[in-house]
C-alpha positions, 0 to 999 in steps of 0.5 A: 293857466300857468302862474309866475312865482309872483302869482301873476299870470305868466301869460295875460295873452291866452294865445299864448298860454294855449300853446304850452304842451306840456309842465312838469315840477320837480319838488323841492329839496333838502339839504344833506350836511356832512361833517369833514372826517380831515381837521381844518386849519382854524382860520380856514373854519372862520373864514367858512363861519364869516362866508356864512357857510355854517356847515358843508354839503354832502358833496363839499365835504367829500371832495374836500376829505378826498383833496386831504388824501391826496387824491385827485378829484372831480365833482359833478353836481348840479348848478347853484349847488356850491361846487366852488368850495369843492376847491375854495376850501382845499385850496385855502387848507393848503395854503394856511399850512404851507407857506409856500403853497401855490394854486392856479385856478382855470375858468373857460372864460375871463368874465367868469375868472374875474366874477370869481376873483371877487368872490375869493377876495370875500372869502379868503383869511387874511394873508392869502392873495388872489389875483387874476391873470389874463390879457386884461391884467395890467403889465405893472401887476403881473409880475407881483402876481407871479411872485407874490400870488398864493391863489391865480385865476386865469383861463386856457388861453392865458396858460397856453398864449402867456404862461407856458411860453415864458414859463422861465417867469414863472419857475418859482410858481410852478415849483410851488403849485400844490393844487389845479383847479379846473372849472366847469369842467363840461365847457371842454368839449370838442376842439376846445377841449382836445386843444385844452388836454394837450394845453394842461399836458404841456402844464404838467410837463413843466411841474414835472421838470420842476420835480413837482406834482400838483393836484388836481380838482376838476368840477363839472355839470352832472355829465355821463363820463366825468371820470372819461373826462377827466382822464381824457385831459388830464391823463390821470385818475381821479375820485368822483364826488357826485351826491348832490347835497345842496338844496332846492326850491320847486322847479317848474318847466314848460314847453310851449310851442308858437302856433301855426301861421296861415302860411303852414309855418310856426310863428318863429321862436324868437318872437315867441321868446320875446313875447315870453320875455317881455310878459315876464319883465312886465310882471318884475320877473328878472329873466334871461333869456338863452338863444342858440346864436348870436342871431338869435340872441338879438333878435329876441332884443329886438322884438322885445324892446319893440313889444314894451315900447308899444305897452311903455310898461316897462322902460326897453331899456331896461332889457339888454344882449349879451353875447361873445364878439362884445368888447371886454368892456361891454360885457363888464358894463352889462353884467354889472348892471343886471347884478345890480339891478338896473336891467330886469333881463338878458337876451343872451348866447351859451355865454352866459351859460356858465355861473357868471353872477348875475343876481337871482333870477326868477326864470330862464327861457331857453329858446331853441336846444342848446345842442345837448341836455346837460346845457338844457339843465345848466340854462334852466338852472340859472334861475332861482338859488337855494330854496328859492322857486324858479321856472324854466320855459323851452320854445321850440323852433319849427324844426324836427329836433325841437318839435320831437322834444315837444311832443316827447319832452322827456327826451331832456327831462329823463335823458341820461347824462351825456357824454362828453366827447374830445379826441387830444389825439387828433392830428391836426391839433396834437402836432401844432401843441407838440410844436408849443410843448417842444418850444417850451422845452425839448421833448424826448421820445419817452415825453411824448407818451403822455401827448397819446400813442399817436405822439411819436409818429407825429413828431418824427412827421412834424422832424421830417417836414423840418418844424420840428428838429431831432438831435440827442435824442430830442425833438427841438423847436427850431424858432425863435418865437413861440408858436402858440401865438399861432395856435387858437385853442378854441378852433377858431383860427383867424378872425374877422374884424367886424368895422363900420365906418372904420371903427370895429364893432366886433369880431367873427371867427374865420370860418363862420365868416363864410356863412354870417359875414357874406356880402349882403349877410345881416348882422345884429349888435345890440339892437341894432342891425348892420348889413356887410357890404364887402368881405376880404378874406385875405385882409380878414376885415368885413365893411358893415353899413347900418341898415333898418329892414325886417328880414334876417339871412341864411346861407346855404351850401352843398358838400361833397364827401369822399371816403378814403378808408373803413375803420369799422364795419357793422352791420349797416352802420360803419365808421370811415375817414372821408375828405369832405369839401364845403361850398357855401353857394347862396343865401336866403332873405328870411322874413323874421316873423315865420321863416318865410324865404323871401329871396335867393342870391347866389355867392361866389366864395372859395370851398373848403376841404378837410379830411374828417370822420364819418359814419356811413349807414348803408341801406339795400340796393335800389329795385331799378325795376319799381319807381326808382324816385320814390326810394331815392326820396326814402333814402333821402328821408331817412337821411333828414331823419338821421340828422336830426337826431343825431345831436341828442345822441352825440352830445353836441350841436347841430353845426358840429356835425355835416351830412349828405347821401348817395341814391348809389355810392360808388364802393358799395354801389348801394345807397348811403348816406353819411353823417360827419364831424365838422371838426377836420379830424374829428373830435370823437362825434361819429365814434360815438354814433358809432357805439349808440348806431341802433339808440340812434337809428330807433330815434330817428323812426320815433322822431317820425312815427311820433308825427302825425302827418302823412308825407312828412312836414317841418315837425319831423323831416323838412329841413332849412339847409335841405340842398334840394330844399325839401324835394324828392322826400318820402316820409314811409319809405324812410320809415320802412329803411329804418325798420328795416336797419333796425331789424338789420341790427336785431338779427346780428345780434341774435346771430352774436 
């Protein structure tokens, strides 16, 4: 039976530990010390000795020689590897030496600016000021900060709604600015990302103005195309640092999977999580707990505090959530009271996944993928620091995905680095930067070229629909105001104010509000569970009344997919333009104990069209002769298969990504089935399926040759979002279309 680092049973429960499938321990490691080959300023070597950084890993010490050239650079080595005196120890060499030396360091969230900010305080020489910048900073100290500043911690955010937009405060700085730091690098992805590189452009734009030209240091997780990236946001080149020198303690992983229930389901993972959670506390194990939703994450709170109320082992209390939609204020008192010890564990989002300090954890339970493995390591390598041994336990939901990883955890154990996918040329975000960039100052044609090739066009469109206005051979911003303030970086557009009563509990993104904040919708905070019993969309408020019950929701809804264009044909597999339009239609009361449906209610929201990319898998004809249900259910099939998988490949989570299929698709009159970016215009998901099409078809058929089942179960192809749910499926006619495509792809190559 497994044991804790303590030595006690992980499990006393042998329900439990009988359904560990698998553990796998990574030795320990040991550090790798390299000595600077560039000399270092002597206050810079005794603030290192005071830190208690007698010597510098491999890794710090390259970056940091590669910073003294002048070269920009980006370092990708794992978590609690020390990444952070990558930057921390150029950024100080520079500012001991040049007296006006300026250095904007960006976190993708406050939280982790300001649990930084204490740290450099600590770390610094006398004379060097630090301050961080962003909406929570006072009026009365911004000013000073501008002026007085040598190292400025903020967030993309801050840059693009605060900073740029008035960046006539900000001329002596951005004179001055000798080194950008941009931080968990990875964090970019997606809209967030494609936002970000059009945000750090308009930033470098300015320094340009300015006659400078700033460094740049990037760090990031261990990810499949640091250097793409890089390039990708910042539009430069830069040296990659990526041997690891720092050391590690053993790493023990385990994949546990909750058991069947009498009903064919699987105990659901989130009480299995709190099960596994409240075990750990009881055994003083200081645990966090990672959830894939919000949803999630307060229900393993729940269950858990309910599970040590019964055992009054462990005061509930002494465990809490931590997610985004808290108030500022919320999340500064939880992360404060877990460092210090109060709480013995967190029940926390991907919020939490990023390097805030929160102590030292003995383990991390990741309940449910976090969408791509370089999130699985980050989670995982949450627990333990230095040589400290640590564990990382996975639980899988009842679902193909998770139940593929189970039974072939090395998929994620020996997964190749991802990569990261943005596009800073989509349309829909690059022409409302453009209106920011412009706003800031005007852009001449040649400008425009380091927005991308697409830049051009999209002024002149942006000129002819009167935002923006060409004259002298520049494009002006007409307003007076600034744009950016109507300009969310993060995809999120507008947001709903979550209020009880009249008081606001917190927020929820426009778009989400169609699926989590319904009439009838439940919503958890903290414990405690709300119901929304009225949402206005125009007013963008949602009312919540306090309610006890022991089920949680799930919307429901269909799409309709309508190509426009072929950008790519392979064989069999093509990538297409398509207009997609979204209708959330019902949503089902879910018993929290087994996802077991217990009701159905219908909803009347408004659709949602947008224009998007796809990718198009075409398969043979339909023989009208033979029994045409059971290759519509095979075409089926493989399309859940398909879905399944294709967030493995495509590096991103499964609500990034949109599906449906064609029994007979009107341009091919063949079936079909589509896979789509979420994202309206698309951040580069599908153009990667694309490129892997044959990796990901070969998954799909291992996803369901792995099974053992006979006409397919939740383990390999039914799916909760299934719109016939889980009806006309054929399990071995989806697994002959598969070998059939792959064969497709094995004879053009041949033929190649």
């Amino acid at each position: 039976m497994l044991q804790s680092m303590s030595g006690n049973l992980l499990f006393p429960d042998p329900r439990l530990a009988d359904q560990i499938t698998h553990v796998e321990e990574l030795m320990p490691r040991v550090a790798k010390f390299r000595k600077p080959e560039s000399p270092m300023h002597a206050s810079v070597e005794s603030a290192l000795l005071a830190f208690g950084a007698t010597q510098l890993y491999s890794h710090q010490a390259l970056a940091y020689d590669a910073a003294m050239r002048g070269e920009d650079v980006v370092v990708t080595t794992g978590t609690n590897s020390g990444k952070t005196l990558c930057y921390n120890v150029p950024a100080m060499q520079f500012c001991m030496t040049e007296p006006a030396c300026r250095c904007l360091y960006l976190f993708p969230t406050k939280a982790l600016a300001q649990d930084q900010m204490s740290k450099l305080e600590q770390l610094m020489p006398t004379g060097i000021r630090v301050g961080c910048y962003d909406g929570d900073t006072p009026q009365s100290q911004r000013s000073p900060l501008r002026k007085l500043g040598h190292i400025i911690l903020t967030n993309p955010d801050m840059l693009h709604l605060g900073i740029l937009p008035s960046h006539e405060n900000w001329t002596k700085f951005l004179k001055s600015l000798r080194l950008i730091v941009i931080d968990e690098m990875h964090t970019y992805r997606g809209v967030f990302g494609s936002n970000v590189a059009s945000v750090l452009r308009r930033l470098l734009r300015l320094c340009q103005w300015h006659h400078n030209r700033p460094q740049i240091i990037a760090c990031s997780a261990t990810i499949g195309n640091p250097e793409e990236l890089f390039r990708n946001l910042t539009g430069r080149t830069a040296t990659l640092v990526n041997d690891d020198g720092s050391p590690s303690g053993k790493r023990s992983f385990v994949f546990f999977n909750p058991p069947l229930l009498g009903t064919g389901n699987r105990l659901s993972s989130n009480i299995a999580a709190s099960e596994i959670f409240a075990n750990l506390v009881e055994c003083d194990q200081k645990t966090l707990v990672f959830s894939r939703s919000r949803v999630g994450a307060e229900l393993v709170l729940k269950y858990a505090r309910r599970r040590l109320s019964k055992d009054e082992q462990v005061d509930p209390l002494r465990i809490e959530s931590y997610r985004a939609g808290y108030t500022p204020k919320e999340r500064r008192e939880i992360e404060k009271a877990i460092f210090k010890g109060k709480l013995l564990g967190l029940s926390a989002t991907s919020a939490m996944e990023l390097g805030v300090d929160i102590g030292t954890l003995d383990g991390v339970v990741i309940n449910g993928y976090p969408g791509t493995t370089s999130s699985f390591w980050q989670q995982a390598g949450r627990a333990g620091r230095g040589t400290r041994d640590s564990l990382a336990l996975f639980v899988a939901k009842d679902d193909p995905l998770e139940q593929f990883i189970v039974r072939q955890p090395a998929i994620v154990l020996r997964a190749r680095n991802e990569d990261v996918s943005i596009n800073p040329e989509n349309k829909q975000i690059l022409s409302k930067q453009l209106l920011c960039a412009a706003q800031e100052r005007p852009i001449s044609p040649t400008e425009l070229t380091r927005f991308g090739t697409s830049a051009l066009s999209i002024a002149e469109e942006l000129d002819r629909s009167g935002e923006l206005k060409f004259s002298a051979g520049l494009f002006f911003y007409p307003g007076a105001d600034s744009p950016a303030a109507r300009v969310s970086i993060r995809g999120a557009g507008d947001q709903i104010r979550l209020l009880v009563g009249g008081e606001e509990l917190g927020t929820m993104d426009y778009g989400r509000a169609f699926t989590q904040a319904h009439e009838g919708a439940i919503y958890l905070h903290r414990g405690n569970t709300f119901v929304v019993k009225h949402l206005d969309l125009n007013m963008k408020i949602a009312q919540l009344e306090p309610i006890t019950c022991d089920y949680y929701t799930l919307a429901q809804g269909t799409s309709v997919i309508q190509q426009r264009v072929e950008i790519t044909k392979g064989p069999g597999v093509s990538l297409v333009g398509v207009t997609v339009t979204d209708q959330v239609q019902l949503y089902k009361r879910m018993a929290q104990d087994g996802d077991t449906v217990l009701g159905v209610e219908p909803l009347d929201l408004p659709a949602q069209t947008f224009e998007t990319i796809a990718v198009r898998i075409d398969f043979p004809e339909l023989n009208l002769e033979a029994d045409v249900m059971s290759q519509m259910g095979a075409v089926h099939g493989a399309e859940h298969a398909l879905l399944s998988v294709a967030p493995l490949l495509a590096a991103c989570d499964r609500g990034d990504l949109g599906h449906g299929w064609y029994a007979t698709f009107p341009d091919t009159m063949a079936p079909a089935v589509f896979v789509y970016d979420a994202t309206p215009g698309g951040v580069g998901l599908c153009e990667k399926l694309a490129e892997v099409a044959l990796e990901w078809v070969q998954s799909a058929l291992k996803l369901l040759t792995s099974c053992e089942c006979e006409i397919g179960c939740p383990a390999c192809l039914y799916s909760t979002q299934c719109e016939s749910e889980n009806e006309v499926l054929n399990k071995g006619g989806a697994i002959e279309l598969l070998d059939q495509l792959i064969r497709r792809f094995d004879s053009t190559n041949l033929t190649t």
